[in-house]
N, C-alpha and C positions, 0 to 999 in steps of 0.2 A: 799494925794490928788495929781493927776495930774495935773504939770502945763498949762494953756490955753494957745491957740496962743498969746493971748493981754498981757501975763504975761512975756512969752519969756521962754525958757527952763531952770529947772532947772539945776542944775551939777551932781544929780544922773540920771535925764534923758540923759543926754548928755555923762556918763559914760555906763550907759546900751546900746545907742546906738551904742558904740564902741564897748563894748564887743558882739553885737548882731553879728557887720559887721563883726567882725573877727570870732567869731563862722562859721558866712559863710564860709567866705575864708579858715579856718582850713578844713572844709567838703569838699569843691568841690576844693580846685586850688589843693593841692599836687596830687589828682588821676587824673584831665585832665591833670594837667602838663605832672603826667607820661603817658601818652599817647597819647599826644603832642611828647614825647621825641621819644616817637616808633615809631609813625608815620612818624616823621623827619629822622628817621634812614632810615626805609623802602625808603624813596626818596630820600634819596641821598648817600643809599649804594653802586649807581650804580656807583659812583666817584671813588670808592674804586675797585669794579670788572673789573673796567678798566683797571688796573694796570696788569691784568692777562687775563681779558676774550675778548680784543681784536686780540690777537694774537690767543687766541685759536679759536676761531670763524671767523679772517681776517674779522675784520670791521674796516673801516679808521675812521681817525679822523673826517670827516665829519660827517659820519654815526653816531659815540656814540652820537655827538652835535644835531644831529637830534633827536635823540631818546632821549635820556637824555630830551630833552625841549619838544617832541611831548606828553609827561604826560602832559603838561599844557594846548593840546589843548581840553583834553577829560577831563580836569578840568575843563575849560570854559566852555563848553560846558551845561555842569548837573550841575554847580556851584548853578544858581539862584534857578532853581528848586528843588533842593535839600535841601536850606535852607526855598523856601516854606512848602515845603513839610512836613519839621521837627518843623517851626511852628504851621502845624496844627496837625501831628498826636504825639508829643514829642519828648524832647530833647532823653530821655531815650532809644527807641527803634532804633531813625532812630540812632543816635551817634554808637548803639552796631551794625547795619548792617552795616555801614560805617566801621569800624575797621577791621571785621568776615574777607570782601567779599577782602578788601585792604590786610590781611596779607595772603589769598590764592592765591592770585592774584603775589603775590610778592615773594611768594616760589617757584611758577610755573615759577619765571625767570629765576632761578637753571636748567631747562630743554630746552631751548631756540633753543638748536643742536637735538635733540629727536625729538619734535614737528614739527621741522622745514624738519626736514624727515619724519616723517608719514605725515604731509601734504604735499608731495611735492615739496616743495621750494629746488629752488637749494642751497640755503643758509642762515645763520640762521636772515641775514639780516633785512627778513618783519616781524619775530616771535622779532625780539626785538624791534622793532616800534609797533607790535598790543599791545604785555602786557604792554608796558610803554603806550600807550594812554590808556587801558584799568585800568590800576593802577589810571592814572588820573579821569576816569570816577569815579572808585570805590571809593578813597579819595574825590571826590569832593563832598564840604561843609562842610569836619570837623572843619579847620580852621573857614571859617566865621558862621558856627556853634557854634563853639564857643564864638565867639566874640556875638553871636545874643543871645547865651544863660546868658553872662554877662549881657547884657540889664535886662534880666528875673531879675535882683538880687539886681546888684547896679544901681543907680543914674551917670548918666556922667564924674561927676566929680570926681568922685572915682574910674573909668574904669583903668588911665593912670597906675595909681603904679600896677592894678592888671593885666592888659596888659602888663606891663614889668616884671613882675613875671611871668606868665605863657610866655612870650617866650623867658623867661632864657633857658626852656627847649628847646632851638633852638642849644645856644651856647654847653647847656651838653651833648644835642646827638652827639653833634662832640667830646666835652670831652672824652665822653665813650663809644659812639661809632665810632672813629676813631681807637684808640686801641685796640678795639674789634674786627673788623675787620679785620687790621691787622694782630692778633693775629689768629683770625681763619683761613685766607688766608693759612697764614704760616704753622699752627701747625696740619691742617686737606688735606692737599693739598695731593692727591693720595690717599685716605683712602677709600676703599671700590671701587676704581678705578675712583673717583671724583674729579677735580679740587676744588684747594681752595676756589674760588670764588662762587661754586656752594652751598657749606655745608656751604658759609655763609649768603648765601641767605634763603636758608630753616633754618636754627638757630633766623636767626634775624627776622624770618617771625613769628615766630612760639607765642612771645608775644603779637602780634596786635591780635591774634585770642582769647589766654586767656582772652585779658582783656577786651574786646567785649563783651566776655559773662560774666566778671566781671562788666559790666556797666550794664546792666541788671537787675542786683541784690541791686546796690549800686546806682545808677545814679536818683535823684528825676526831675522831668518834669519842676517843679519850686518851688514856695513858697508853693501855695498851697498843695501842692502834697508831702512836706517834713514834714514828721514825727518825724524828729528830733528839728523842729523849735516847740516854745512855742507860743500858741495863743496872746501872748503880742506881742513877736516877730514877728509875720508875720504879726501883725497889725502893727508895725511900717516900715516895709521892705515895704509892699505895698501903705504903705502912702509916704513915701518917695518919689517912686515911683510915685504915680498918679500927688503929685504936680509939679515935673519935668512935667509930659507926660504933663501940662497944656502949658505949657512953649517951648511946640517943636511941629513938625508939623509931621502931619499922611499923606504923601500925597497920592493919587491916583498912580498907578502904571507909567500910561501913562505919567500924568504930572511929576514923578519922574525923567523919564527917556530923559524931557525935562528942565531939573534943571541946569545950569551951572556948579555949584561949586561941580554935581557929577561928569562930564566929567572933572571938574581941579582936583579930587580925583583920578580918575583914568590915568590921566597922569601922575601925581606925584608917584601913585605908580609904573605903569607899572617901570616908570625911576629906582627906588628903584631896583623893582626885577631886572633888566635887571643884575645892578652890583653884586647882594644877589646871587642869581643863577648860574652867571658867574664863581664867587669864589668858591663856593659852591659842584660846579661839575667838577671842575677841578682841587680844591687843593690838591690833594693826588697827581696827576700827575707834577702838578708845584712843591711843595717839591721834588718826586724824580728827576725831571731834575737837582735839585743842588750836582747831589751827592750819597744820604741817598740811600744807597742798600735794605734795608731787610722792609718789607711792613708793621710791627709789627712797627719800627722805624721812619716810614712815619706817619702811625696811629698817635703815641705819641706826635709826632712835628705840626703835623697839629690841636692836642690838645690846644695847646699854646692860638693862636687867641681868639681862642672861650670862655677859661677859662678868660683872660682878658675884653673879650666882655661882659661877662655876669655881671663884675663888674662894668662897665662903663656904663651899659644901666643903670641898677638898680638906683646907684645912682644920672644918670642925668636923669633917669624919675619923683625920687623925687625931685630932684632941681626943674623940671619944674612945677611942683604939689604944691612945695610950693612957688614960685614967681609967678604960675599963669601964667606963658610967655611960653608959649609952639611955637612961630612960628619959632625963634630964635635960640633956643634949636634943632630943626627938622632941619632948613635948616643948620646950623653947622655943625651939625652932617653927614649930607649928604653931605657937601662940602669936609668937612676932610676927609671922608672915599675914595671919590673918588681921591683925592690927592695921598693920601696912594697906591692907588690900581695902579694909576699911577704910582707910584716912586718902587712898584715893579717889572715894568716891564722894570727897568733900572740898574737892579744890577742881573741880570742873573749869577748863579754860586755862590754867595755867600747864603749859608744857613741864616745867622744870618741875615742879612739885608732884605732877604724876606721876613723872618718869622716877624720882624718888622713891616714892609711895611704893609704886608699883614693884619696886627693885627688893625693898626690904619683905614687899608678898614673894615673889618669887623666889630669892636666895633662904626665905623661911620652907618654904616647903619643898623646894630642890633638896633641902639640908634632910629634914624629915624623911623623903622620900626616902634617900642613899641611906642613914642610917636604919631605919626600920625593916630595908630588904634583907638587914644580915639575923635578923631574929629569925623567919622559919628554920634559915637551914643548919641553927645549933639545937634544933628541940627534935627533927625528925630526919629517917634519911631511908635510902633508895627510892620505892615505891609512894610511899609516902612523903618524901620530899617532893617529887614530880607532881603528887596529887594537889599537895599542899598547896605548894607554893602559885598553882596555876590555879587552884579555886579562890586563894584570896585574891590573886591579879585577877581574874573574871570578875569575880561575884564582887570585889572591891573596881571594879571597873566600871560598875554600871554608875559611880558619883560620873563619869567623865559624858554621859547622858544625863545625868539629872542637871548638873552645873548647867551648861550650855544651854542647854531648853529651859530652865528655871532663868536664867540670864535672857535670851532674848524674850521669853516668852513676857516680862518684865517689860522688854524695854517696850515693847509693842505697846503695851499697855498704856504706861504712865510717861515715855517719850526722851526717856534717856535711862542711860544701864546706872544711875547712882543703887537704886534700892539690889538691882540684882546682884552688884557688886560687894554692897554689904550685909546681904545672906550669904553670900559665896565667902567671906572673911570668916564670919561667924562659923561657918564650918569646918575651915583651919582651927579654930578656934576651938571650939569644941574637940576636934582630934585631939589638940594636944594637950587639952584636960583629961583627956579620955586614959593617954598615956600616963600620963600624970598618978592619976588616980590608980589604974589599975594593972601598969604593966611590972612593975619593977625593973627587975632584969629577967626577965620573963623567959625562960630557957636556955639563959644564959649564963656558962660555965665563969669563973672569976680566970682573969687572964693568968695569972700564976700556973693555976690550974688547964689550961689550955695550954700552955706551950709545957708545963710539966708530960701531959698526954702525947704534944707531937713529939717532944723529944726520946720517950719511950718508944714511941710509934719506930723512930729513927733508927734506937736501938737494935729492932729486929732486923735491920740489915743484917747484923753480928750471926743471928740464929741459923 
């Protein structure tokens, strides 16, 4: 016999539950991650082509910072719609056209000098401003795609650990693809009479498109829809779920968009990407100013950070998961990072102390990042979660444009990225005051109270 809500759950239900959640988590986080990790590669390989294809091209530093950040405006732009869009037709088809159209999109930047001559242009100038806005259009909503398709599965309060999970695959794509990069710049450079940078555009392109059409095949729409879940199981995922949905608000589009605490969502993030992006797109260039010659050995070192990052997020997303105190944890974590990102732009020359520097910016705001994703989806849900969550990743997207272009536009200026480095800190910086000051637990149920709710939810299996 199942236990009733009024009995309280047993400890074989409360163990089936677990094994139910991770059965999830085994099926869906290791594939979106890995293509989470592709997709990261494909946007900020361009950190890396810089090291070669400005000079081959004669685009200044202004120009990459342009272009590097103009992806985020043709992000913004298709972001909201996009993740309506995939609310109503599924996660499954719109996720594989997002991938398909994002890895051809991003091998066609291999030809940038071509293009830019059959159409005219005197230079390859406005061909790398259209495909990087048009990259942006094509990517926009996988990210908050996926964060809307977590709603589909888990409960709020279980989002945080698995939001810092899936964007460990942030810090591995610099792991393995910084090296990879590197490695192909170097070892494919002149081959067939191609620049290195070109054959790594089309190599790195080349896995967004397999696995596009591998989501197709693999990727379920939700619960319903998954063939691998047991009718017990999706009886208790959906209940779970509906007792939360009681607990959160569905709002109206219009009124959403007159909500306070999303426009302090999207401030706080914009601040985030400002410094995430900053780093992001110019690290391979900031390592070799210390020094480091060969772009295989740039790859390697700018590995470092990232691999660090991914450990620090992880275990201070559980920290915050299990104390329950997630404002704390967020605005820390954004302070330190931007400290960090400061203090690299004061030891110019020394390898060791950047790569330092730069590790405690990054593991600061990777940390930030993963925790703050699980705030929208405990305060609103369906329609309004999809709305939500995809206007603060746009409209909080456009720092990942400002950084960049604020950072070269800088360096051009004054002849090395120190000053633009510590605007971009200060703006971590500022986030996480921001938090600080204004978020609490800003929609957020006390965990007693949240697994009180799933285990009712549980209950209604019984009914």
């Amino acid at each position: 016999m199942m236990p009733t809500a009024k009995s309280g759950p047993s400890e074989p239900l409360a163990e089936f539950e677990e094994r139910t959640y991770l059965k999830v988590t085994l099926r869906l986080l290791p594939f979106l991650a890995l293509c989470y990790l592709v997709a990261y590669i494909d946007r900020v390989n361009v950190g890396f082509a810089k090291l070669q294809m400005l000079s081959d091209l004669g685009l200044s530093e202004t120009v990459y910072g342009f272009g590097a950040g103009v992806f985020f405006i043709g992000y913004m732009l298709f972001e909201v719609p996009s993740n309506l869009i995939m609310h109503r037709v599924g996660a499954r088809r719109w996720i594989a056209r997002i991938m398909i159209t994002w890895g051809i999109i991003s091998g066609a930047m291999a030809f940038m000098s071509s293009m830019a001559a059959a159409l005219g242009f005197e230079n390859s100038t406005m061909t790398f401003y259209v495909l990087r806005f048009l990259l942006g259009v094509a990517e926009a909503g996988f990210f908050p795609g996926i964060i809307l398709y977590f709603n589909y599965w888990y409960p709020s309060h279980r989002q945080g650990r698995i939001m810092s999970l899936m964007m460990a695959a942030q810090p591995v794509s610099f792991i393995v693809g910084g090296p990879l990069s590197g490695f192909l710049m170097d070892r494919f450079h002149g081959v067939h009479g191609f620049q290195g940078w070109q054959w790594m555009y089309v190599i790195e392109a080349a896995p967004a498109v397999l696995l596009g059409i591998l989501v197709l095949a693999l990727l379920s729409n939700g619960i319903d829809d998954a063939r691998w879940l047991s009718p017990r199981e999706k009886t208790l995922l959906k209940a779970n779920l509906e007792q939360e949905k009681r607990q959160k608000s569905d709002y109206p589009l219009g009124r959403l968009f007159r909500t306070p605490v999303l426009w302090l969502f999207v401030a706080i993030y914009f601040l985030l990407v400002v410094g995430t992006y900053g780093v992001n797109f110019w690290l391979p260039s900031i390592i070799k100013s210390t020094g480091v010659s060969s772009n295989l050995e740039v790859g390697l070192i700018t590995a470092i950070p990232y691999a660090v990052a991914a450990v620090v997020m992880i275990a201070t997303a559980r920290h915050a998961e299990r104390t329950n105190e997630k404002r704390w944890h967020t605005a820390i974590a954004a302070i330190l990072g931007g400290i960090g990102l400061i203090l690299s732009a004061t030891v110019t020359g020394s390898v060791v102390l950047t790569v330092a520097f730069i590790t405690v910016a990054v593991a600061g705001y990777m940390t930030a990042m993963a925790i703050f994703w699980s705030f929208p989806g405990s305060m609103l849900t369906g329609a309004a979660v999809a709305a939500g969550v995809a206007a603060i990743n746009s409209l909080g997207s456009m720092g990942g444009f400002f950084g960049p272009y604020l950072l070269g536009w800088l360096t051009d200026r004054l002849g090395n990225s120190n000053a633009g480095l510590m605007a971009l800190g200060g703006g971590l910086v500022l986030a996480g005051l921001l938090v600080a000051a204004t978020c609490g637990n800003y929609g957020l149920r006390r965990e007693d109270d949240a697994e009180s709710g799933e285990m009712k939810g549980s209950a209604l299996l019984t009914e």
